[in-house]
C-alpha positions as CSV (number, residue, x, y, z in Angstrom):
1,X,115.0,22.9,-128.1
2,X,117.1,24.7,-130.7
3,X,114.9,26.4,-133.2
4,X,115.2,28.3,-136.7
5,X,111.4,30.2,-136.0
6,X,109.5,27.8,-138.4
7,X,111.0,24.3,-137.7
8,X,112.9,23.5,-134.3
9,X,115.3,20.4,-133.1
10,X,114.3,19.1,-130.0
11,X,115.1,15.3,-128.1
12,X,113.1,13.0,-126.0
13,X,114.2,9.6,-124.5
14,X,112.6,7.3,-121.4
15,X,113.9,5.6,-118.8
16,X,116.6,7.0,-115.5
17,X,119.1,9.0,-117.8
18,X,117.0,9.1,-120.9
19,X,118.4,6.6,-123.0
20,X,115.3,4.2,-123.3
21,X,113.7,4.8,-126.4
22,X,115.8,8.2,-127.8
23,X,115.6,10.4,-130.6
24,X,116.3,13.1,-132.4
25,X,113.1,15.0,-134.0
26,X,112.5,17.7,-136.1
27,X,109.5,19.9,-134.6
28,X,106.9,22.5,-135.9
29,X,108.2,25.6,-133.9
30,X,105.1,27.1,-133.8
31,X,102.7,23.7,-132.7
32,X,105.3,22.2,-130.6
33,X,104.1,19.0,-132.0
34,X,106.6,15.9,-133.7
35,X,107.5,16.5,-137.4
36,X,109.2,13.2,-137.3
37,X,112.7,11.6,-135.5
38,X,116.1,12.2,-137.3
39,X,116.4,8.3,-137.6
40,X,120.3,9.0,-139.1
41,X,121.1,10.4,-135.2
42,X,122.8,8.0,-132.9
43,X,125.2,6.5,-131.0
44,X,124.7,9.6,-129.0
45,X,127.3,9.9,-126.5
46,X,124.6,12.2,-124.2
47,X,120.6,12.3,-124.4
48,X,120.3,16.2,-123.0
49,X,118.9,18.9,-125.3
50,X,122.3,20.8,-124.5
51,X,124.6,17.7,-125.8
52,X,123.2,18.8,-129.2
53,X,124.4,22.1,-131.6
54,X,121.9,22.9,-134.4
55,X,122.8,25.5,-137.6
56,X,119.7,26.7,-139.0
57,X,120.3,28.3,-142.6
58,X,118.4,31.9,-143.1
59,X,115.6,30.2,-144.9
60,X,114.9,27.7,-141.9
61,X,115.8,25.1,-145.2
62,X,118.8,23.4,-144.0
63,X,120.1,22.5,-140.4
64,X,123.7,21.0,-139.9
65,X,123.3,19.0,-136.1
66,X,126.5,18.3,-134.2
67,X,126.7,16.0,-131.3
68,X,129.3,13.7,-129.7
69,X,129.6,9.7,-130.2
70,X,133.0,9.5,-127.9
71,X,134.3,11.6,-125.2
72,X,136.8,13.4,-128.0
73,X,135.2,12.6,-131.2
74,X,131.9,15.0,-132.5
75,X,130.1,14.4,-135.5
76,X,127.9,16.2,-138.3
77,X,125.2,15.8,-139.9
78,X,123.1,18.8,-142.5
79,X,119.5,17.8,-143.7
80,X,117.7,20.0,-146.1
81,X,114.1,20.5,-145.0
82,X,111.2,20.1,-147.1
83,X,107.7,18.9,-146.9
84,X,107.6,18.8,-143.6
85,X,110.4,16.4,-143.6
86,X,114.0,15.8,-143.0
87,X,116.1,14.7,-146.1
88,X,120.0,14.0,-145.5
89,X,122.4,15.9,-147.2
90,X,125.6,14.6,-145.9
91,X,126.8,13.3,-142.6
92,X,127.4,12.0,-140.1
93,X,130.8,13.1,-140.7
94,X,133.8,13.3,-138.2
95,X,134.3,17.4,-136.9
96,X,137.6,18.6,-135.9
């Protein structure tokens, strides 16, 4: 779980390796509970919390997520968080 202190990225999936059923959600840090999934996340090269980067802004407003489609290739994607919700801002987007 990478959290910002109000809001907090975390990932779940079923099955052997975690692929069944996987997603991306935004979570209320202090609850624990589901905000809602990051439907804009996938092709997700790994399912483990750790195969994920998260950039919280200051305000705990905006979070860029990085994560890896191919074995060499990583991409980005910012939301802007509001309303208890997830908006996209831009992504994904390849990352050198």
């Amino acid at each position: 779980m990478l959290a910002s202190g109000q809001y907090s990225i975390a990932t779940d999936g079923e099955g052997e390796l975690g692929y069944d059923h996987f997603h991306v959600y935004l979570m209320d840090a202090r609850t624990g509970k589901k905000v809602g999934p990051l439907e804009e996340i996938k092709d997700t090269l790994n399912t483990g919390a750790d195969a994920f980067d998260a950039g919280w802004s200051a305000d705990s407003r905006e979070v860029s997520i990085t994560y890896r489609v191919h074995r060499h290739v990583s991409v980005k994607i910012r939301y802007r968080v509001e309303d208890r919700r997830a908006l996209r801002i831009s992504g994904p987007s390849n990352v050198e």
